[in-house]
C-alpha positions in Angstrom: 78.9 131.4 41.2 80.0 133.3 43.9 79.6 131.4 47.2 79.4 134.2 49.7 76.9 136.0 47.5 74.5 132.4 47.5 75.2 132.5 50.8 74.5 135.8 51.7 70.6 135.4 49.5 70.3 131.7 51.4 70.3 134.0 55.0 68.1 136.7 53.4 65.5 134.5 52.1 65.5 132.4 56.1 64.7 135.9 57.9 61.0 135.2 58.3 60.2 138.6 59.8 61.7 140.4 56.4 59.2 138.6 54.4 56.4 138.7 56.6 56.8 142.6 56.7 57.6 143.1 52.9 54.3 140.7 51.8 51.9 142.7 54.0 53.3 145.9 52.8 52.7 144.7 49.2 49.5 143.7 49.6 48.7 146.9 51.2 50.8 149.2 47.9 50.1 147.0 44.8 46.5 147.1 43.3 44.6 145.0 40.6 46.5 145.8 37.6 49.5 147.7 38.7 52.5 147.3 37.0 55.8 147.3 39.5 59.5 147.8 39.5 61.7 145.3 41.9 65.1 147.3 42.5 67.5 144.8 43.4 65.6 141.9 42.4 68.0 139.8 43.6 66.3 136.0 43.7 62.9 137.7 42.7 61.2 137.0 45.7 59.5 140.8 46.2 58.8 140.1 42.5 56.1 137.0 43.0 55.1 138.8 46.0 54.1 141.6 44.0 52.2 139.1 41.1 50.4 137.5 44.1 49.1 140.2 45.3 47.8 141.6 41.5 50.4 143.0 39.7 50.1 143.0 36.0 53.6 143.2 35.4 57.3 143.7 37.1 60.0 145.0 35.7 63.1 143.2 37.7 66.3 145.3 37.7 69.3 143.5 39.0 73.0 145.0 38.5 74.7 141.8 39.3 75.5 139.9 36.1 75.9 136.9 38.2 72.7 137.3 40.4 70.5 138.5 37.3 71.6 134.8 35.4 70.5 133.2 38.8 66.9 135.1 38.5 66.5 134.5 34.6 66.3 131.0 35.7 63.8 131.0 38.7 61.9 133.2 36.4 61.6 130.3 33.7 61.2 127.8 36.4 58.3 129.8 37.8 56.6 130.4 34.2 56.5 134.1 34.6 57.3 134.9 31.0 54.8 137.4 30.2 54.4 138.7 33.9 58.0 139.8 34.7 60.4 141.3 32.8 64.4 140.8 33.5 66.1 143.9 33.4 70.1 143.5 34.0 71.7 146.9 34.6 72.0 149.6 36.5 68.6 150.8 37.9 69.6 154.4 38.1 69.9 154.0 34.2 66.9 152.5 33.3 63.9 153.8 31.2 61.3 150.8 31.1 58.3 150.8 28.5 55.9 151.9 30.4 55.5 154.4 33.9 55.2 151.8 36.9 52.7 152.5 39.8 54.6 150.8 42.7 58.1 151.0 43.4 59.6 148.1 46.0 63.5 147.4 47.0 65.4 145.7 49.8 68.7 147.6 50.1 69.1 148.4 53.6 72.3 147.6 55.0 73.7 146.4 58.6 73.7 150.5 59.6 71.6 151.8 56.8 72.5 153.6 54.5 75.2 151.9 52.9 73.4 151.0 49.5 72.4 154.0 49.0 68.7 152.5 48.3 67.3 156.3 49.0 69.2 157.6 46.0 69.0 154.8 44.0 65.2 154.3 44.0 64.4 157.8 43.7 66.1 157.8 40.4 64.5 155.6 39.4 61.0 156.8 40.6 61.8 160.0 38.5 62.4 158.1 35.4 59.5 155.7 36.0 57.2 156.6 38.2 53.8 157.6 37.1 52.6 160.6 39.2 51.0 159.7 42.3 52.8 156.1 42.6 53.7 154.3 45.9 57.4 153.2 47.2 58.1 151.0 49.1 59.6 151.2 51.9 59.1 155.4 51.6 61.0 156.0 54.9 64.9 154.5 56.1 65.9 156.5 59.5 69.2 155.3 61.1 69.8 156.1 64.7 72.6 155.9 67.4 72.7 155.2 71.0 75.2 154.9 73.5 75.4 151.4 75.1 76.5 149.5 77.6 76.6 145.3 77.1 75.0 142.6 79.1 78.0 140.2 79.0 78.4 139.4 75.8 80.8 141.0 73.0 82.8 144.2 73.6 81.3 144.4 77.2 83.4 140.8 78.1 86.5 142.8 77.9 86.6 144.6 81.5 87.5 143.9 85.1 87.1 140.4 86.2 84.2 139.7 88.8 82.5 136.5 90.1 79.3 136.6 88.3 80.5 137.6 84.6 81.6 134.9 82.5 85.3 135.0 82.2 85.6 136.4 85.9 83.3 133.6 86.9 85.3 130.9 85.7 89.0 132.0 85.5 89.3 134.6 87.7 91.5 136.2 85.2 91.6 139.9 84.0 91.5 140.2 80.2 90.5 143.9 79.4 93.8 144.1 78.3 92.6 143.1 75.0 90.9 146.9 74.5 94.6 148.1 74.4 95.3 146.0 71.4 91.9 146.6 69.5 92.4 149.2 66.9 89.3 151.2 66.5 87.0 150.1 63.8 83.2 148.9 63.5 81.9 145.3 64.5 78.7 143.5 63.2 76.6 142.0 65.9 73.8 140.1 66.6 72.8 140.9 70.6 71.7 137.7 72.5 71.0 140.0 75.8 69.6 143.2 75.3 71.9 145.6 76.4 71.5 149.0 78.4 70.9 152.3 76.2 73.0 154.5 78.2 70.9 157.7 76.0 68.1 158.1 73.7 68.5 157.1 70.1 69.3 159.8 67.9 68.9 160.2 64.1 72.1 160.7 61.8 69.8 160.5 58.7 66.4 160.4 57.9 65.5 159.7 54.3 62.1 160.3 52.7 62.5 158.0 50.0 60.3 160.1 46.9 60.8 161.3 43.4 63.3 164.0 44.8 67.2 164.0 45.3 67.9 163.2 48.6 70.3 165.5 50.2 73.7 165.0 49.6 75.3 163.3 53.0 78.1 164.9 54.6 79.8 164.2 58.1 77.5 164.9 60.5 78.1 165.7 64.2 75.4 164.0 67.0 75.5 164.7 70.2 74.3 161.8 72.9 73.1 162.7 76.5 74.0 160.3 79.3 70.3 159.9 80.9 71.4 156.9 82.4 74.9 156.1 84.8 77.1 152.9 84.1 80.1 152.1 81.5 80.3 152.9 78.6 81.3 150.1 76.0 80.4 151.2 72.6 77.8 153.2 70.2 75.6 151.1 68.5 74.0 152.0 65.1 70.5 150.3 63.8 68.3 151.0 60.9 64.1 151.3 61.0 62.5 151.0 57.4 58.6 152.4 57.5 57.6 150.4 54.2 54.1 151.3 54.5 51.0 152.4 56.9 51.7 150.1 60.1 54.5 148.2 58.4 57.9 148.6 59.4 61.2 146.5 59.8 64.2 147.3 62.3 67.5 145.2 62.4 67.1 146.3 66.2 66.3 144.4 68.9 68.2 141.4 66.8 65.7 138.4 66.6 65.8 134.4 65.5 67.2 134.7 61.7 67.6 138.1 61.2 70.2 138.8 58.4 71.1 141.9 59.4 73.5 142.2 62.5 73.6 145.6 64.4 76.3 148.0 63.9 78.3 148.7 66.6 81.8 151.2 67.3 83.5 149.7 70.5 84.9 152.0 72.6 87.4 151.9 75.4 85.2 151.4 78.7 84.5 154.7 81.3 82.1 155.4 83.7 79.5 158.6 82.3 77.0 160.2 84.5 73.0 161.5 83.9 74.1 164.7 81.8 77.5 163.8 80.5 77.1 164.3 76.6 78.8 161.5 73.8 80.3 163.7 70.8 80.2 162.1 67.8 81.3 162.5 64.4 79.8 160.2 62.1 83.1 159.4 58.6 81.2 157.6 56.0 83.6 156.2 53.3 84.5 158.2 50.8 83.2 157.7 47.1 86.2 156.1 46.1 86.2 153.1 48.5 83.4 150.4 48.8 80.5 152.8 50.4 78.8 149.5 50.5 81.0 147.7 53.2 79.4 149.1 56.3 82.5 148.2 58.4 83.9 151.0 56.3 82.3 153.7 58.0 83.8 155.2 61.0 83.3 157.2 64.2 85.4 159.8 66.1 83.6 160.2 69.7 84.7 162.2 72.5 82.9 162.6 75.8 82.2 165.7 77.2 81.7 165.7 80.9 78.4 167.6 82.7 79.3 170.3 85.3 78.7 168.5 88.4 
């Protein structure tokens, strides 16, 4: 087996917060009875949830040969032959027995969108989903902000002073490393919260129902300086409504949390209250690995206020 993907499900199944939020939101969605679909079943774990909290039965779609071989197993060593059944495939191609009444996945990626768990799911809900059935999560908004860091990643790399880290201690100038950096996105868990330099602002907002989402094309976002200071880099974070009162953010980062924050480092400058942050937001296209989220790329220019 693949040790990165064991790896990757060993982190995912130690984020406490994920499973806290996704049991409460399926004891809120499944009733006595219901029979559910686990998209991405992965190590089954939304699956048992699901049987704990009533489900008569769950269909388990998993594309990964590898991964699905890993559930057949914890399926036999959890005797739930009768209450789950193993589908390996592509979900968007599957036409179970029977019309499910709940709907659950985990696809969201560092930034979002990446596994395209919007259009996934609602093909499947069209296929299976009896009328009047619950997803979960029904809502994935990803937003960006403007940012400036508290001493830690991208914002280490800047003019030297006694109180920063590398200033403190060497007295040595190394932003000469932003010359060298060639643009591209960075994964990052913050350890210091770091100053939002504007308000969030959506680049997509999915409704996650029986309809197509709307194709995504690149979009343009503009970001208003409501705050002075330097700007270091725009940082991109999902929020996941998965039912009423139930939600899950990869933003602030917390103890355990698989997801890092998505982050574009840019060179540092000094913006002002009204100065506006351009930005045009390149996912991949189809024919590279949509998936990667380090494959998706921003072109930002800053457009300065009339002073």
């Amino acid at each position: 087996m693949d040790q990165r993907l064991l790896l990757m499900h060993q982190v995912m199944l130690a984020d406490a917060p994920r499973l806290r939020a996704y049991d409460a939101a399926l004891e809120a969605a499944v009733q006595p009875d219901d029979v559910v679909i686990d998209v991405g079943a992965g190590t089954l774990v939304l699956s048992m949830m699901a049987l704990r909290h009533g489900a008569r039965h769950v269909y388990a779609i998993e594309a990964d040969p590898t991964m699905a071989a890993v559930a057949e197993r914890i399926a036999a060593d959890n005797d739930l032959k009768g209450k789950l059944t193993l589908v390996q495939g592509d979900a968007r191609a599957a036409n179970l027995p029977e019309k499910a009444d709940v709907i659950v996945s985990e696809m969201m990626g560092n930034l979002g969108p990446e596994e395209e768990m919007a259009t996934v799911v609602s093909s499947v809900a069209r296929r299976n989903l009896r009328h009047g059935g619950r997803i979960v999560p029904r809502r994935l908004v990803t937003e960006l902000a403007a940012i400036e860091f508290d001493n830690e990643g991208w914002g280490l790399w800047r003019d030297a002073t006694p109180d920063d880290p590398i200033g403190g201690v060497l007295s040595y100038r190394l932003d000469a490393l932003q010359e060298f950096a060639e643009p591209g996105a960075q994964l990052h868990f913050f350890q210091r919260e770091p100053t939002f330099l504007s308000s969030p602002e959506p680049i997509s907002d999915d409704i996650i129902t029986t309809e197509r989402p709307r194709k995504r094309a690149p979009s343009t976002t503009k970001l208003t300086i409501n705050r002075p200071g330097t700007l270091q880099a725009i940082m991109g974070y999902f929020t996941a409504e998965l039912t009423d009162g139930v939600s899950l953010s990869n933003y602030p980062s917390y103890p355990g949390c698989n997801w890092a924050v998505w982050v574009w480092p840019l060179r540092h400058g000094a913006v002002r209250e009204g100065d506006e942050v351009v930005v045009d937001v390149l996912p991949p296209s189809r024919r590279t690995q949509a998936r990667e989220p380090t494959d998706w790329r921003l072109d930002c220019r800053v457009v300065r206020a009339r002073r």
